[in-house]
C-alpha positions in Angstrom: 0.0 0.0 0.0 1.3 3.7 -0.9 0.4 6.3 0.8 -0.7 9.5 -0.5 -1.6 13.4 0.3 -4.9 14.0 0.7 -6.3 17.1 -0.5 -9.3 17.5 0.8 -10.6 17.7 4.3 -13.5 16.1 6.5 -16.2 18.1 6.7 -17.5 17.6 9.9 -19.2 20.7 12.2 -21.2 21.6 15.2 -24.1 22.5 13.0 -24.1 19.3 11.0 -27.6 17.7 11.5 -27.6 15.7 14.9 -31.3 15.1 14.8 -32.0 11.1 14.3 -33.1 11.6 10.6 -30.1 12.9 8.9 -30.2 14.0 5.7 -28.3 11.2 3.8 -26.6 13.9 1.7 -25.8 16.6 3.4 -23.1 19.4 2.3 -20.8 20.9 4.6 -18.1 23.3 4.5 -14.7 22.5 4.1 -13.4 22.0 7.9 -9.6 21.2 8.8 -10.6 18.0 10.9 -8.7 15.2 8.2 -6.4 12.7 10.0 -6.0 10.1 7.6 -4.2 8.9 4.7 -5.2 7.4 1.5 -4.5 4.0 0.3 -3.7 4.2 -3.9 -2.4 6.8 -5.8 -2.0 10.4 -4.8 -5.2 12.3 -5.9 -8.0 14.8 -5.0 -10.5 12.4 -6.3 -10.8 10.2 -2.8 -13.9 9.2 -0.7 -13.8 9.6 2.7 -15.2 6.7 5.0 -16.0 7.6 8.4 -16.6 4.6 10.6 -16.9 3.2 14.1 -13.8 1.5 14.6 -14.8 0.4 18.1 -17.5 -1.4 16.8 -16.5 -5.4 16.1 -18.9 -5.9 12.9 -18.1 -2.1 11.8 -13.7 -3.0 11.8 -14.7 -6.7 10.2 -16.7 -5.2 7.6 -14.2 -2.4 6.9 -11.1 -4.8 7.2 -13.0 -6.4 4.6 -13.6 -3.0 2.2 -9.5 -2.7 2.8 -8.1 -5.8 2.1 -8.9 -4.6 -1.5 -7.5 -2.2 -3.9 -10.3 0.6 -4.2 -10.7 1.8 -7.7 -9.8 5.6 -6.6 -8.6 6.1 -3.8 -10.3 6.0 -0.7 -9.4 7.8 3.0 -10.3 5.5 6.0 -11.2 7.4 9.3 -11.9 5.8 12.4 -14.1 8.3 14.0 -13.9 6.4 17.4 -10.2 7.8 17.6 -10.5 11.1 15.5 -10.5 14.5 17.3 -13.8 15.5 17.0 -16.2 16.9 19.4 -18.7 14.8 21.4 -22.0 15.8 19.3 -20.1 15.6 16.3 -18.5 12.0 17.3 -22.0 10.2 18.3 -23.4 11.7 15.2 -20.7 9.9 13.2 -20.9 6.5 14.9 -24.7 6.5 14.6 -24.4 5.7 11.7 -22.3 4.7 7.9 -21.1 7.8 6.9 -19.1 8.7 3.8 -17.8 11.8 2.3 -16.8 12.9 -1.6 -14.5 14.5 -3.2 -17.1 16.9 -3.9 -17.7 17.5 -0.2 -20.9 15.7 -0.5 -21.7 14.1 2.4 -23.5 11.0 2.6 -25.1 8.6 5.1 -26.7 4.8 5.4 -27.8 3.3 2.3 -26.7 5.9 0.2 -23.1 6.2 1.7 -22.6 2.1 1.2 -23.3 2.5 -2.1 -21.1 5.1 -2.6 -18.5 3.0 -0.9 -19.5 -0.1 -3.0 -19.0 1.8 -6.5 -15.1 2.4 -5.3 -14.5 -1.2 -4.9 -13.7 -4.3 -6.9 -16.2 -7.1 -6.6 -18.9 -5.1 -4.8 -19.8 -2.8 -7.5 -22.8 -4.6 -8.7 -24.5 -3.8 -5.5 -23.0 -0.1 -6.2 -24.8 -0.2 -9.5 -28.3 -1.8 -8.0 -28.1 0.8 -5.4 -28.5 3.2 -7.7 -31.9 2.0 -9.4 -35.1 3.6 -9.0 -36.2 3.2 -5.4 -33.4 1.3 -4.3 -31.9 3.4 -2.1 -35.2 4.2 -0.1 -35.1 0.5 -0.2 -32.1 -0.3 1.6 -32.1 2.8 3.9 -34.9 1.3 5.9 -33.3 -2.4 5.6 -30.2 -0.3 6.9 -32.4 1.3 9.9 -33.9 -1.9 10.8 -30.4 -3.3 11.0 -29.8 0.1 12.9 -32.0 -1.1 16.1 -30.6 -4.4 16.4 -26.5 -3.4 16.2 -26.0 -2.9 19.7 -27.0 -6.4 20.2 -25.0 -7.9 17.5 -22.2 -6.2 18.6 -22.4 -7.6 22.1 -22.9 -11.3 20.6 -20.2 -10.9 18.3 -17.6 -9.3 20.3 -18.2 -12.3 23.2 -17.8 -14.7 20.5 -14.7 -13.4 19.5 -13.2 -12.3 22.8 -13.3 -16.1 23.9 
């Protein structure tokens, strides 16, 4: 893996939505909060993923997402560790968030598929993601999965702690 500059930064601020229906593509100013590097070649054109890196499933699924070679580059931040402030950090960890190059940020459903068009082998689910109604669909697959993570994550981090 090569490291490379990253030219953009994460946009994350106090007056970010922090109500519990976030808008799955929100825009926010350009914030100097980036602690990260990118894994491929140096370029502006990178996605940021934010994820909860104190979360068992959250670090299996994105070891997974990492063990590949993204086609652009992508910026893995593990919010759990970032230096963020405490609204901003729980708003974050609530849920899959992902920002692009554009400063476009996303959340859910449509963030996964944003993350799924990046990457070999999963961008067929990228591609049905992006069909009429899809989306919708999966958000509220995505929320009903939403209520029972905390459980999961207490089953599957005994499971592997023993």
């Amino acid at each position: 893996m090569q490291q490379a500059t990253v030219c953009h930064r994460l946009a994350v601020h106090e007056s970010a939505s922090l109500n519990n229906e976030p808008d799955p593509h929100m825009t926010c100013p350009a914030a100097p909060q980036a602690h990260s590097t990118a894994d491929g070649p140096s370029g502006c054109s990178t996605l940021t993923v934010m994820f909860d890196g104190s979360c068992p499933l959250c670090q299996r699924e994105i070891g997974l997402y990492r063990s590949l070679t993204p086609l652009q580059p992508v910026v893995w931040v593990d919010v759990s560790q970032a230096e963020l402030t405490a609204p901003v950090r729980a708003q974050l960890m609530a849920r899959f968030h992902v920002q692009q190059s554009n400063g476009q940020m996303l959340s859910g459903a449509a963030a996964f598929v944003a993350l799924w068009l990046h990457m070999p082998g999963w961008r067929w689910l990228g591609r049905l993601g992006r069909l009429p109604g899809m989306t919708p669909l999966m958000e509220w697959v995505y929320r009903a999965f939403l209520t029972i993570r905390p459980g999961l994550q207490r089953l599957f981090k005994k499971r592997f702690e023993t």
